[in-house]
C-alpha positions in Angstrom: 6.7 17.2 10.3 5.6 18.0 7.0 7.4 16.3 4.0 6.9 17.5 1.0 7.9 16.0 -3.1 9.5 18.3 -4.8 10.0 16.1 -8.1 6.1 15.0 -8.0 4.4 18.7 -7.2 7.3 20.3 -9.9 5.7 18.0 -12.4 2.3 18.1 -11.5 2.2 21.8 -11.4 1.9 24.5 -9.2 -2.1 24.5 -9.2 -2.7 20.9 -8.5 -3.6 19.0 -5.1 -2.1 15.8 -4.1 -3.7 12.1 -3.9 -3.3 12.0 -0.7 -2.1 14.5 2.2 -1.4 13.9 5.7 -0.7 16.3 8.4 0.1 15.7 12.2 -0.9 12.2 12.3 -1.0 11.1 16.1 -2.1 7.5 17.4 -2.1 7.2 21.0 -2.5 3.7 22.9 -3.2 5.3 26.5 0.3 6.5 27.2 1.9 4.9 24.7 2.6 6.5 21.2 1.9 4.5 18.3 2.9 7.8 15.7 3.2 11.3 16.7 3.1 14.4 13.9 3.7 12.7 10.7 2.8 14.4 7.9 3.6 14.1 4.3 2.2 14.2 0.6 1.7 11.3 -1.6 1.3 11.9 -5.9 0.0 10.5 -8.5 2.0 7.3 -9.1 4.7 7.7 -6.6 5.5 5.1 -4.3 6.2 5.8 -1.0 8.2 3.4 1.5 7.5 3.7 5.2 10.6 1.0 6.6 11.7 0.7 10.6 12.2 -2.3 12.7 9.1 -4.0 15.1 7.7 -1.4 17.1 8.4 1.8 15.5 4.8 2.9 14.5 4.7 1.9 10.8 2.2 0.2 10.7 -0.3 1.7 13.1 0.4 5.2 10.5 -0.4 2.6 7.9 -3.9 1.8 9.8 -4.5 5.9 10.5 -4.3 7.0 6.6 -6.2 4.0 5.5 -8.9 4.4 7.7 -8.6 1.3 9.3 -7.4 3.3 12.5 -8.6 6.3 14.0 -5.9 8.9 14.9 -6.1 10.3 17.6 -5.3 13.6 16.0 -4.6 15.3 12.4 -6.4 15.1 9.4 -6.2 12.9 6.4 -7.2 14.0 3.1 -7.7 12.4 -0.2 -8.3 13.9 -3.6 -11.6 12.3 -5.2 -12.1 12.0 -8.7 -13.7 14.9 -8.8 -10.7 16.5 -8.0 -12.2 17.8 -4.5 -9.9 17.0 -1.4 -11.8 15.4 1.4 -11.4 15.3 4.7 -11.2 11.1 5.2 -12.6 11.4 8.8 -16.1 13.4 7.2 -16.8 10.6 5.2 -20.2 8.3 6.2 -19.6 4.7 6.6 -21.1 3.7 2.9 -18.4 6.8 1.2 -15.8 5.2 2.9 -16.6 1.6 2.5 -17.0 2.2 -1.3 -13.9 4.1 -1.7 -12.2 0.9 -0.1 -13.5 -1.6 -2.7 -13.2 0.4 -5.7 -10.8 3.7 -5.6 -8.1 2.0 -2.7 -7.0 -1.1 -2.7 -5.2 -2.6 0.8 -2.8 -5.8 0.6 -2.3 -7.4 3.8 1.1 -9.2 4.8 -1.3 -12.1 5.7 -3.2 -13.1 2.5 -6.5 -14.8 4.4 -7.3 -11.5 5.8 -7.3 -9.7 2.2 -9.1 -12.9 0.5 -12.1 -14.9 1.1 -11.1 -18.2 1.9 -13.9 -20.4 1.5 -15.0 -18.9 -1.9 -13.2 -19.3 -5.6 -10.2 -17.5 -7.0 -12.7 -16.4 -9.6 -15.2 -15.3 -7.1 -12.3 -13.2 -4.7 -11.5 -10.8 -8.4 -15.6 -10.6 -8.9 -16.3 -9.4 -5.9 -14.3 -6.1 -6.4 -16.0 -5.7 -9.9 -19.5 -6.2 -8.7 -18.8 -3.9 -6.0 -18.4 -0.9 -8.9 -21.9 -2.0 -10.6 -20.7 -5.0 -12.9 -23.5 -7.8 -12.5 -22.5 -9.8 -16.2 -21.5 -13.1 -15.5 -19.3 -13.6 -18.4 -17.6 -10.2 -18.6 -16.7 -10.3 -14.5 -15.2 -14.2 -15.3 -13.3 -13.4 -18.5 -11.9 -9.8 -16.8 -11.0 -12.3 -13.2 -9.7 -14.9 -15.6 -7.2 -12.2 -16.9 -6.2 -11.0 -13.8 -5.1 -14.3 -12.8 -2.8 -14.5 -15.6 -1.3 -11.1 -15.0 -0.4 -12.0 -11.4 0.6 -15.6 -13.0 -2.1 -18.0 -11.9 -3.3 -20.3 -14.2 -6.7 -19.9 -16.1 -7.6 -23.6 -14.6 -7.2 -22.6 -11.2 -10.4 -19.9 -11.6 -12.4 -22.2 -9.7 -10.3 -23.3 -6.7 -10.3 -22.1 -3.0 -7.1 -19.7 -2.1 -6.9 -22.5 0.8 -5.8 -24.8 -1.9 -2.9 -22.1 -3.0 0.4 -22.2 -2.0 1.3 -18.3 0.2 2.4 -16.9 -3.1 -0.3 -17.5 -4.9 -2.4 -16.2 -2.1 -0.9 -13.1 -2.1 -0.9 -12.9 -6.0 -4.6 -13.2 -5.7 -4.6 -11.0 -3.5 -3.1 -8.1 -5.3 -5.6 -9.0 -8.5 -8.5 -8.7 -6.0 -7.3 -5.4 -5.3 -6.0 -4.1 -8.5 -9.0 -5.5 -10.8 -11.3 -2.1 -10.1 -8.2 0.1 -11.4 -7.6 1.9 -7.6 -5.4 5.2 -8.0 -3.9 4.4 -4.2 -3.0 1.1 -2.6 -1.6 0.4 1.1 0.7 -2.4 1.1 1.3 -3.9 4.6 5.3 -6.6 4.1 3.2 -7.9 1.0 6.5 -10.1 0.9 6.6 -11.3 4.3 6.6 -14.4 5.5 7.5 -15.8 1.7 10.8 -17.8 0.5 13.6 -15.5 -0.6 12.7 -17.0 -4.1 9.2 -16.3 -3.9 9.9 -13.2 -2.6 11.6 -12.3 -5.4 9.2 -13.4 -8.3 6.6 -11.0 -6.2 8.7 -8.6 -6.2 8.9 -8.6 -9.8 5.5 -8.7 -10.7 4.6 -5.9 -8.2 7.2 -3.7 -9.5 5.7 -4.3 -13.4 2.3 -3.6 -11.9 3.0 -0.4 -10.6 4.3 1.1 -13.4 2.2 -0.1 -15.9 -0.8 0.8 -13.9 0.8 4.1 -12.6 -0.1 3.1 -9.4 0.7 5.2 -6.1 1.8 3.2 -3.5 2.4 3.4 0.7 4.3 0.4 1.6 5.2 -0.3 4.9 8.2 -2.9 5.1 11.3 -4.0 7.6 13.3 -4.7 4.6 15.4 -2.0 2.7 16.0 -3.9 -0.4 12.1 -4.3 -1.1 12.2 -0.1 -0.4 14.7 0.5 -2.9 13.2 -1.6 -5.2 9.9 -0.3 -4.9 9.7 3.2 -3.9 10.6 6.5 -4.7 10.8 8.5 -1.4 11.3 6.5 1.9 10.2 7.1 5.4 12.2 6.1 8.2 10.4 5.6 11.6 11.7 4.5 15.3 9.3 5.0 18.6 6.5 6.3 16.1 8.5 9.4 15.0 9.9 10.5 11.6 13.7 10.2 12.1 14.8 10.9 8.3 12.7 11.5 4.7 14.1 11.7 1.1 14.4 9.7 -2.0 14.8 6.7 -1.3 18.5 5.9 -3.1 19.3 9.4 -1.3 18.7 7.9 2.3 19.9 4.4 1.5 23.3 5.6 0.2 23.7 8.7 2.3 21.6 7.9 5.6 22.0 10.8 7.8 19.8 10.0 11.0 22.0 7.7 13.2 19.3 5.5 13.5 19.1 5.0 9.5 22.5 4.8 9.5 22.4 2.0 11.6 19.8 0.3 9.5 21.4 0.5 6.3 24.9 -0.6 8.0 23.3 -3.9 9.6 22.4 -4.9 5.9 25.6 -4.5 4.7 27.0 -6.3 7.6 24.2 -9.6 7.2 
């Protein structure tokens, strides 16, 4: 199943490539399906929210077009900035590796497996800028020391573990580590679960100022509808690792017509 956006490619004209294309995506644990034939296009700037309840395969397409999973079969391409669209699965070890620390950025539901505990807050931002060639002391503090005021963490804190921050300012960091190399494509993995609804909220926020002011595109993979229709602009609903509806996202949410999206959007309104 191919999904295609119609807005994105009418604006970016009929000659250029997407970001990021995936066709027939399949993941298979022995006999069990993770995903099976997903395919879709992602654009410059557009966010795209993959939603479904435990178990439906969201995350293990997350892990195949991030390269953190192999699929078992289909093909993931990504346009480079070169403008050449590359086959993610031809890529050596040291392509992919750099495209992941400079070009991609990945935030984890769990902050501690996106950050280096053990090392400073300071030191978590630097890394990302070192791994693009920047080996000045005072220009990779000053540009860490302003991503920690972007994503609201005080300048004084430079210098403390993410073990001494509270969840989230751990996943504030987090998103600094990743954004600080300018990425045109990050993977978000319930970058609000696990928080209080407050915190949630003030997260919420600051991603959704970050995205647009960065022109960001984004896959986010979440349980909850209200950060989708917050967020994105086309949605992804999945159950048993199949694509049961696609669309813009205030399309689906206000006129689901899979029964299974229909029941999703009606246990919201019901809670």
């Amino acid at each position: 199943m191919t999904i295609a956006a119609p807005l994105q490619h009418a604006e970016a004209g009929a000659g250029e490539l997407p970001l990021l294309s995936v066709r027939s995506v399949t993941k298979h644990y022995g006999d069990r399906i993770g995903c099976a034939d997903v395919g879709f296009d992602i654009w410059p700037s557009e966010v795209l929210a993959i939603v479904g309840e435990s178990g439906s395969g969201k995350t293990t397409l997350l892990n195949c077009i991030s390269t953190r999973l192999a699929p078992s079969a289909g093909t993931v391409s990504y346009r480079m900035r070169d403008g050449v669209m590359r086959d993610l699965d031809r890529l050596g070890e040291a392509e992919r590796r750099f495209l992941l620390r400079t070009d991609w950025g990945f935030v984890h539901q769990n902050p501690a497996d996106g950050l280096r505990m053990t090392v400073s807050a300071g030191a978590n931002v630097g890394e990302r800028l070192m791994a693009v060639g920047e080996r000045h002391y005072g220009r990779i503090r000053a540009t860490a020391t302003d991503w920690l005021g972007r994503v609201e963490i005080a300048e004084d804190r430079i210098d403390d573990q993410p073990r001494a921050f509270s969840g989230g300012m751990r996943q504030r960091l987090q998103i600094a580590r990743n954004l600080v190399t300018a990425p045109r494509l990050v993977f978000m993995d319930e970058p609000t679960g696990g928080l209080d609804v407050s915190v949630q909220a003030r997260l919420l926020d600051l991603l959704r100022g970050l995205v647009a002011d960065l022109g960001l595109a984004v896959v986010i993979v979440t349980h909850d509808l209200a950060v989708a229709r917050l967020l994105s602009h086309r949605m992804l609903v999945m159950k048993d690792g199949r694509v049961v509806e696609h669309g813009l996202t205030d399309r689906v949410l206000d006129d689901p017509q899979a029964p299974y999206t229909q029941l999703l959007v009606s246990s919201i309104l019901q809670a």
